[in-house]
N, CA, C and O atoms as a DFTB+ gen file, in Angstrom:
468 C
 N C O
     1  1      13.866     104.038     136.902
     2  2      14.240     103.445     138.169
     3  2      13.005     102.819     138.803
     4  3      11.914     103.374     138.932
     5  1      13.346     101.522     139.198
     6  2      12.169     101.305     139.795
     7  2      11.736     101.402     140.840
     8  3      12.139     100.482     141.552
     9  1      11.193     101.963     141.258
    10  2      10.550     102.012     143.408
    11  2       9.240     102.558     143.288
    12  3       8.681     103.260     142.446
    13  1       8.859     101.962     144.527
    14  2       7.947     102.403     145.510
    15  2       7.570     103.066     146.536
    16  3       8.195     102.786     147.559
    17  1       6.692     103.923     146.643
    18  2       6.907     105.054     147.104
    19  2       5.199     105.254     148.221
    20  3       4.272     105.938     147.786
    21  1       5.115     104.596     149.481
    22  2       4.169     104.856     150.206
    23  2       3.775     106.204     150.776
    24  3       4.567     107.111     151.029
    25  1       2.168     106.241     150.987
    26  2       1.895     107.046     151.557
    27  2       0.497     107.433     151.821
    28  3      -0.271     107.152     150.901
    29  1      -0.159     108.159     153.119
    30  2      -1.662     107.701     153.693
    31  2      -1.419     107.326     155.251
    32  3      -2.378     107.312     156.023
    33  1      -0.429     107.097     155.582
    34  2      -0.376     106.590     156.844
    35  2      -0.572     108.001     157.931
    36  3      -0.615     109.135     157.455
    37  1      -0.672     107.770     159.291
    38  2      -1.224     108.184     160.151
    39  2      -1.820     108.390     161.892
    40  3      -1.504     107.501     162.683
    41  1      -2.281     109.036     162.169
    42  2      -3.482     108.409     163.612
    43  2      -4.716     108.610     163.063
    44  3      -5.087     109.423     162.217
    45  1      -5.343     107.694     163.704
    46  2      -6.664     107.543     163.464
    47  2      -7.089     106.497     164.680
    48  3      -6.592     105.462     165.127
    49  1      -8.490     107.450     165.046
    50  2      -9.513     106.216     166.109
    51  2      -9.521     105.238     165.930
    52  3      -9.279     104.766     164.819
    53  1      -9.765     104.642     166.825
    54  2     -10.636     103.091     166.492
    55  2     -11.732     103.133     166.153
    56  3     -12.573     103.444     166.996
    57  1     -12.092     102.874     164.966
    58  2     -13.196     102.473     164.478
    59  2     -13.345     103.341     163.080
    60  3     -14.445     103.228     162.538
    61  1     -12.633     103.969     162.600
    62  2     -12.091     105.206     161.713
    63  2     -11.462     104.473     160.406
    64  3     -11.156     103.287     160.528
    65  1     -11.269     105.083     159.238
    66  2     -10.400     104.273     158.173
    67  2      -9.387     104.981     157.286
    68  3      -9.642     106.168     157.085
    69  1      -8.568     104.617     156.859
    70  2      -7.411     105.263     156.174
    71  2      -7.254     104.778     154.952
    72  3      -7.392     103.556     154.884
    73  1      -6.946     105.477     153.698
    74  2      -6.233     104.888     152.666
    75  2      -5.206     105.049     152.336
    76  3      -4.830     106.190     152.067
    77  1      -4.262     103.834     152.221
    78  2      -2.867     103.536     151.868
    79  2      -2.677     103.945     150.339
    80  3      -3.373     103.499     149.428
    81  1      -1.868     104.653     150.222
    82  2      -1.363     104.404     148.176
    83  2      -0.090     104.127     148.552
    84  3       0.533     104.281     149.603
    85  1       0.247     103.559     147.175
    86  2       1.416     102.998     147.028
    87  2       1.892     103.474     145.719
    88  3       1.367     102.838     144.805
    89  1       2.693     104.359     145.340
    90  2       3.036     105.259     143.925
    91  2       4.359     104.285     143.108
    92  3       5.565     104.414     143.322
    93  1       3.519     103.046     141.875
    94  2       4.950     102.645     142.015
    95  2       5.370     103.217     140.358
    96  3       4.589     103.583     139.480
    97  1       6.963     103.133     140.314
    98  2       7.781     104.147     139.523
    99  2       8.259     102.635     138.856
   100  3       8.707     101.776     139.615
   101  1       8.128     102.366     137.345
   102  2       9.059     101.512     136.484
   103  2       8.533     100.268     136.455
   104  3       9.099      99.494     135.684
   105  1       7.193      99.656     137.351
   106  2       6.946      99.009     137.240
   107  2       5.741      98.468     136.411
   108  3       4.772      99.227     136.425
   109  1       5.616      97.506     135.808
   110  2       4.298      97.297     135.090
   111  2       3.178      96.384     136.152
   112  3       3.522      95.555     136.994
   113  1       2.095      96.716     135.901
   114  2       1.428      96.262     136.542
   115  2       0.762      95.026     136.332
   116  3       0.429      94.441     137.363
   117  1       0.535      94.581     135.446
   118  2       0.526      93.207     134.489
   119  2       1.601      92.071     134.841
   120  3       1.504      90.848     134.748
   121  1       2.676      92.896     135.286
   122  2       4.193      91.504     135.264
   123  2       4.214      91.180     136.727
   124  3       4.923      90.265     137.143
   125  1       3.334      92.021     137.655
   126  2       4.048      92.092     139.093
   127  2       2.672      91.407     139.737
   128  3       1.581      91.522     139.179
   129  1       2.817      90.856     140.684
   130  2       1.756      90.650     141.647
   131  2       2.402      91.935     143.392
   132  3       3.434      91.958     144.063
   133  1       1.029      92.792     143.422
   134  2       1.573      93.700     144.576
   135  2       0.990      93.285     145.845
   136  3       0.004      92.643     146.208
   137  1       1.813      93.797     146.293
   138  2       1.042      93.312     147.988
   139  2       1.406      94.737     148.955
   140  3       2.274      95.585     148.748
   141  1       0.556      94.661     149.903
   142  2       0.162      95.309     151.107
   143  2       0.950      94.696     152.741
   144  3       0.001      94.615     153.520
   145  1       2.033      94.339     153.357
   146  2       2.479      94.060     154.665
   147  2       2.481      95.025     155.546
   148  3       2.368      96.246     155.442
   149  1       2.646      94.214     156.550
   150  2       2.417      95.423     157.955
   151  2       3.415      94.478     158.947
   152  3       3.579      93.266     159.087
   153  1       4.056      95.830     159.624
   154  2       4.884      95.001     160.561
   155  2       4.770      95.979     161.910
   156  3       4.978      97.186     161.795
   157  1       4.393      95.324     163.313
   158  2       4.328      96.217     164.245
   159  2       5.064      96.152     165.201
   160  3       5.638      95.064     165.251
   161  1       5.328      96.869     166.041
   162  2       6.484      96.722     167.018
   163  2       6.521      95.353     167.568
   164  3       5.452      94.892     167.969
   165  1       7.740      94.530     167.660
   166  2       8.164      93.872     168.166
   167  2       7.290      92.539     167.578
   168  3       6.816      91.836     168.470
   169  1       7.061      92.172     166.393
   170  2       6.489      90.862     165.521
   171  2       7.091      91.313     164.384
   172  3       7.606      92.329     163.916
   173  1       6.777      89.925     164.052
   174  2       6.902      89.310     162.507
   175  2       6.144      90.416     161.602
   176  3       5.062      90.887     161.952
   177  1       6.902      90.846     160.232
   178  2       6.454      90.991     159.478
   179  2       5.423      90.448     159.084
   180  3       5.751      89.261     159.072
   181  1       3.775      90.535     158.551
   182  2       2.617      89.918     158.573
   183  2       2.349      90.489     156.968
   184  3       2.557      91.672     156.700
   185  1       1.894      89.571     156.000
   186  2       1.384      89.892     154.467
   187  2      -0.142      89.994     154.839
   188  3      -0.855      89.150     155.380
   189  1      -0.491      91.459     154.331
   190  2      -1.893      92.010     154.257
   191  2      -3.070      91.219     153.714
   192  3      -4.032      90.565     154.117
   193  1      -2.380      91.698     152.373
   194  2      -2.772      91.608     150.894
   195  2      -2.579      91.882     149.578
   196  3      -2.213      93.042     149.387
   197  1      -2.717      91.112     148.458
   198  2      -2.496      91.123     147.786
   199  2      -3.445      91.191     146.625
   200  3      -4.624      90.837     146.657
   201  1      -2.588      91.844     145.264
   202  2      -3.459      91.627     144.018
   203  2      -2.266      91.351     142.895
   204  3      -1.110      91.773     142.924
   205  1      -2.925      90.485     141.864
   206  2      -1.449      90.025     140.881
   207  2      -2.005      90.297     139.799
   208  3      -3.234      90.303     139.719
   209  1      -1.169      90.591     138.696
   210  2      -0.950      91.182     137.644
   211  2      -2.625      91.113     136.929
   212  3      -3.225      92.116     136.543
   213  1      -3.204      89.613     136.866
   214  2      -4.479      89.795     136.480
   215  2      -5.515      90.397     137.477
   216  3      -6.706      90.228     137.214
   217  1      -5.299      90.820     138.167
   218  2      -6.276      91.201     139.149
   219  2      -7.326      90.380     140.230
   220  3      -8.506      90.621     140.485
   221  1      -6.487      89.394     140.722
   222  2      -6.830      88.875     142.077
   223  2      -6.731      88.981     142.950
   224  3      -5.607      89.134     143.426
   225  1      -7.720      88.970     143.630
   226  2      -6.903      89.659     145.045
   227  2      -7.179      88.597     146.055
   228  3      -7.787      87.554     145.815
   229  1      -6.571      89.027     147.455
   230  2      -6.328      87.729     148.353
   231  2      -5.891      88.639     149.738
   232  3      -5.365      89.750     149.799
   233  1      -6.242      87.892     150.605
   234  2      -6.314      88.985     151.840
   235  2      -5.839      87.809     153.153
   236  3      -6.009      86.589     153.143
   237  1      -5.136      88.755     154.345
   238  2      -5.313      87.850     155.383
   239  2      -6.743      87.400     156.034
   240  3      -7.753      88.093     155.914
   241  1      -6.705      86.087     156.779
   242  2      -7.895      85.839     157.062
   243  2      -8.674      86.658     157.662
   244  3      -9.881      86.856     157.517
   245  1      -7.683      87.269     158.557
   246  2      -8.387      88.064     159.932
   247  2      -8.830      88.789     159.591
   248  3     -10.009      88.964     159.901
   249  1      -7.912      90.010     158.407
   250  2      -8.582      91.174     157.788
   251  2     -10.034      91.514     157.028
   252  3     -10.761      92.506     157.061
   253  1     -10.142      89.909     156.152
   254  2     -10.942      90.376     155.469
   255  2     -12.542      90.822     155.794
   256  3     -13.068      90.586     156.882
   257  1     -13.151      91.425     154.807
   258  2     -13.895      92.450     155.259
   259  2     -13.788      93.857     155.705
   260  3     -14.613      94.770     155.711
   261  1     -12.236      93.772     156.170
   262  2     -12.512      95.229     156.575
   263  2     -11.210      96.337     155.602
   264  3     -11.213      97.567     155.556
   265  1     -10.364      95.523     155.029
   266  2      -9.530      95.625     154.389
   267  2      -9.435      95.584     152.625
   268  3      -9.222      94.409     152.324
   269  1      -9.512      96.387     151.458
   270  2      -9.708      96.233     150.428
   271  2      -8.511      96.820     149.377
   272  3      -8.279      98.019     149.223
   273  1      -7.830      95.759     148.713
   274  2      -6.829      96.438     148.094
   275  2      -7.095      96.439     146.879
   276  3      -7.593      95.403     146.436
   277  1      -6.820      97.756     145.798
   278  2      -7.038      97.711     144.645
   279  2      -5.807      98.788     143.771
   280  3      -4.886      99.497     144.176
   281  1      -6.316      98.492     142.509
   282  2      -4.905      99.014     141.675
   283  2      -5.535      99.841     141.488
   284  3      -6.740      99.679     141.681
   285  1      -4.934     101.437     140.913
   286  2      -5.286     102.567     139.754
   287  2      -4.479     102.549     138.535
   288  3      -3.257     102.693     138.573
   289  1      -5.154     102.369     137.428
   290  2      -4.438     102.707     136.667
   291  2      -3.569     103.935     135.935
   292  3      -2.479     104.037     135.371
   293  1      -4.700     104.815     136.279
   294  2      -4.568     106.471     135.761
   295  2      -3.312     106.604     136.310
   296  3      -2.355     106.580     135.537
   297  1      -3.076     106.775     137.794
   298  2      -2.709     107.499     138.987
   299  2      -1.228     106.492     139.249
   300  3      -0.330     106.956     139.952
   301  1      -1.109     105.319     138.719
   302  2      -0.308     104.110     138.849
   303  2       0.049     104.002     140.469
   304  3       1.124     104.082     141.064
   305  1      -1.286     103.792     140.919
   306  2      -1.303     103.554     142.237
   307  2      -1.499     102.105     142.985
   308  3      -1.895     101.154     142.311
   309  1      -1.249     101.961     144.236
   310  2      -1.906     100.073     144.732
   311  2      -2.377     100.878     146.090
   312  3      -1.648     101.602     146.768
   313  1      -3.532     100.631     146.289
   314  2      -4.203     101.407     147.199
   315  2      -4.388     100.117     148.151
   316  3      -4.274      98.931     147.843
   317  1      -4.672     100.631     149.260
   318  2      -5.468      99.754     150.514
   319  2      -6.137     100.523     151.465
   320  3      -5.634     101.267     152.307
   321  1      -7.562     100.230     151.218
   322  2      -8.660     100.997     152.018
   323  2      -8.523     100.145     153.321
   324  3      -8.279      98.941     153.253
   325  1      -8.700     100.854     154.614
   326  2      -8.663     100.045     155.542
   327  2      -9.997     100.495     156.510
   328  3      -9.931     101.724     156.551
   329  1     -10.726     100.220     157.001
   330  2     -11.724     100.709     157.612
   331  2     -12.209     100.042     158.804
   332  3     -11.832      98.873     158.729
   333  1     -12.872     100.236     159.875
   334  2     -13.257      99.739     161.086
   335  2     -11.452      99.450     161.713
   336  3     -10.977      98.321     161.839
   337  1     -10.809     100.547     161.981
   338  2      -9.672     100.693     161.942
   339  2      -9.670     100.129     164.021
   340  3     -10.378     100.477     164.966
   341  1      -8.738      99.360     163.919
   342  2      -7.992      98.813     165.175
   343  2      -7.245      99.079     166.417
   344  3      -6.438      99.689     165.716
   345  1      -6.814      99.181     167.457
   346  2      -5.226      99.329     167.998
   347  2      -4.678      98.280     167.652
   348  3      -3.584      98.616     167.200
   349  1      -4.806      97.019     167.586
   350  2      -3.842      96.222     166.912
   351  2      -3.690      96.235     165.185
   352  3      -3.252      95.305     164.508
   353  1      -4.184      97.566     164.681
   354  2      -3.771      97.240     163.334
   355  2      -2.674      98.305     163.523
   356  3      -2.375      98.913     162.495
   357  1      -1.985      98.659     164.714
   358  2      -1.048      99.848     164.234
   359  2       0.484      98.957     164.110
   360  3       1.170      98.149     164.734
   361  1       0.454      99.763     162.803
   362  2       1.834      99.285     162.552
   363  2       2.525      99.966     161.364
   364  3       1.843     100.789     160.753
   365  1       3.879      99.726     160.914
   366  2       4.560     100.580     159.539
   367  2       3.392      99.362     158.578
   368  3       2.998      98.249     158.925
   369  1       3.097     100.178     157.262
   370  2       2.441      99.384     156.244
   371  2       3.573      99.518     154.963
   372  3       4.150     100.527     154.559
   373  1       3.645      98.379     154.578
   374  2       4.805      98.512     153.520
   375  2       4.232      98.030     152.202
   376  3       3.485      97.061     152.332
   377  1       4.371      98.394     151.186
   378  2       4.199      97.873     149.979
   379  2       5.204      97.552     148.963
   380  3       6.096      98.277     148.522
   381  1       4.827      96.012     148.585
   382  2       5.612      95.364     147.419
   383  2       5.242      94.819     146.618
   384  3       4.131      94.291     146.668
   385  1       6.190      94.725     145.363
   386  2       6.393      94.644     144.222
   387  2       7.318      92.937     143.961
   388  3       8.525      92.702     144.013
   389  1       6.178      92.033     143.690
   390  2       6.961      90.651     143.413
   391  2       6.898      89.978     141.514
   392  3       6.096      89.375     140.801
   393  1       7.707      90.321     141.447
   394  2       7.674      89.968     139.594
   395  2       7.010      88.301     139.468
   396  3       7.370      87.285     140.064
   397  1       6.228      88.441     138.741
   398  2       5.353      86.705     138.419
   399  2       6.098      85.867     137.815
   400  3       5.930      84.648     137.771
   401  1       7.322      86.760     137.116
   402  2       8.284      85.689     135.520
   403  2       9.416      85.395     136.155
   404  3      10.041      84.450     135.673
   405  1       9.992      86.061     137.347
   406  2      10.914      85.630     138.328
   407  2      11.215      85.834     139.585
   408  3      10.349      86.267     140.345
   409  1      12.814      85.490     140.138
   410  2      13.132      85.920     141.176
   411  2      13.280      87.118     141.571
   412  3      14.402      87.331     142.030
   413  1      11.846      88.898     141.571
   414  2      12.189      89.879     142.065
   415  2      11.796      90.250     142.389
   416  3      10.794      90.598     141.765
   417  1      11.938      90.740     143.789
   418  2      11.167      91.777     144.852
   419  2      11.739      93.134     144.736
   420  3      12.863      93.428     144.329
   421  1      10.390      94.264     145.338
   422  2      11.140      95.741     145.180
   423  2      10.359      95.696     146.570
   424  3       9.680      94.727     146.910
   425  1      10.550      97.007     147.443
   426  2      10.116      97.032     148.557
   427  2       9.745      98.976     148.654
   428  3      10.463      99.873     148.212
   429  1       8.460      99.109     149.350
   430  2       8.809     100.660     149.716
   431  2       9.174     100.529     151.190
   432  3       9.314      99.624     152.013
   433  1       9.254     101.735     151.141
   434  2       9.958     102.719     152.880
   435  2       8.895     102.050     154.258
   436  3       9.119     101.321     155.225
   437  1       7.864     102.647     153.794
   438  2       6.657     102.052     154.556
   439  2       6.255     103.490     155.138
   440  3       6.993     104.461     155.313
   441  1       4.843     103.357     155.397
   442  2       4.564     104.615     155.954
   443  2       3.665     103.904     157.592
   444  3       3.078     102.848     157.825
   445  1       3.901     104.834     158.212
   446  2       3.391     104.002     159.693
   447  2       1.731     104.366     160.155
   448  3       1.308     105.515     160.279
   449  1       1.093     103.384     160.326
   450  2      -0.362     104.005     161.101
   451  2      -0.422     103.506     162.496
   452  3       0.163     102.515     162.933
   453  1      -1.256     104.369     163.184
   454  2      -1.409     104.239     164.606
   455  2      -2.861     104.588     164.622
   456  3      -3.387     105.602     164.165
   457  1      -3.452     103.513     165.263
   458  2      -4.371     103.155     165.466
   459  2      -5.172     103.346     167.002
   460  3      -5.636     102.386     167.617
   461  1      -5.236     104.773     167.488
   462  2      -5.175     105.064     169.118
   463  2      -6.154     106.119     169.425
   464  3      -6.343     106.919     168.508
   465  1      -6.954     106.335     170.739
   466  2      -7.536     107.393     171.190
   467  2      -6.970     108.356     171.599
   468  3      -7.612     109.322     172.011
């Protein structure tokens, strides 16, 4: 079966960092390009970042630098280190699964961070 399965989320200070995993089940990591979104109360869904099957990665503008997403292989994980952590980075973080050879998305649950004193 295939899914995704988040988790890492949290409170944390400002200025503090968290790591996201993303546990995915059935998928290959080679066929998929994964990504990192965040959606916070009351906006648009916003794309993090990403890494695709060969291992590129690609980030929002704003983030980068403070934001680093990477695969495990062992662990079949999609991680996202997040650090110099925000109040506007609080939000659910969701991770997906977009196939490179076609039309398919998988989606996880999302796990939520809050970003507060």
């Amino acid at each position: 079966q295939v899914r995704l399965v988040e988790s890492g989320g949290g409170l944390v200070q400002p200025g503090g960092s968290l790591r996201l995993s993303c546990a995915a089940f059935g998928i290959s990591f080679s066929l998929y390009t994964m990504a990192w979104y965040r959606q916070a109360p009351e906006k648009e869904r916003e794309l993090v970042a990403t890494i695709t099957g060969g291992g590129t990665t690609a980030y929002a503008d704003s983030l980068k630098g403070r934001f680093t997403i990477s695969k495990d292989y062992d662990k079949r994980t999609i991680d996202l280190q997040m650090n110099r952590l925000k109040p506007e980075d609080t939000a659910v973080y969701y991770c997906a699964a977009h196939a490179e050879w076609r039309e398919y998305n998988v989606w996880g649950q999302g796990t939520q961070v809050t970003v507060s004193t």
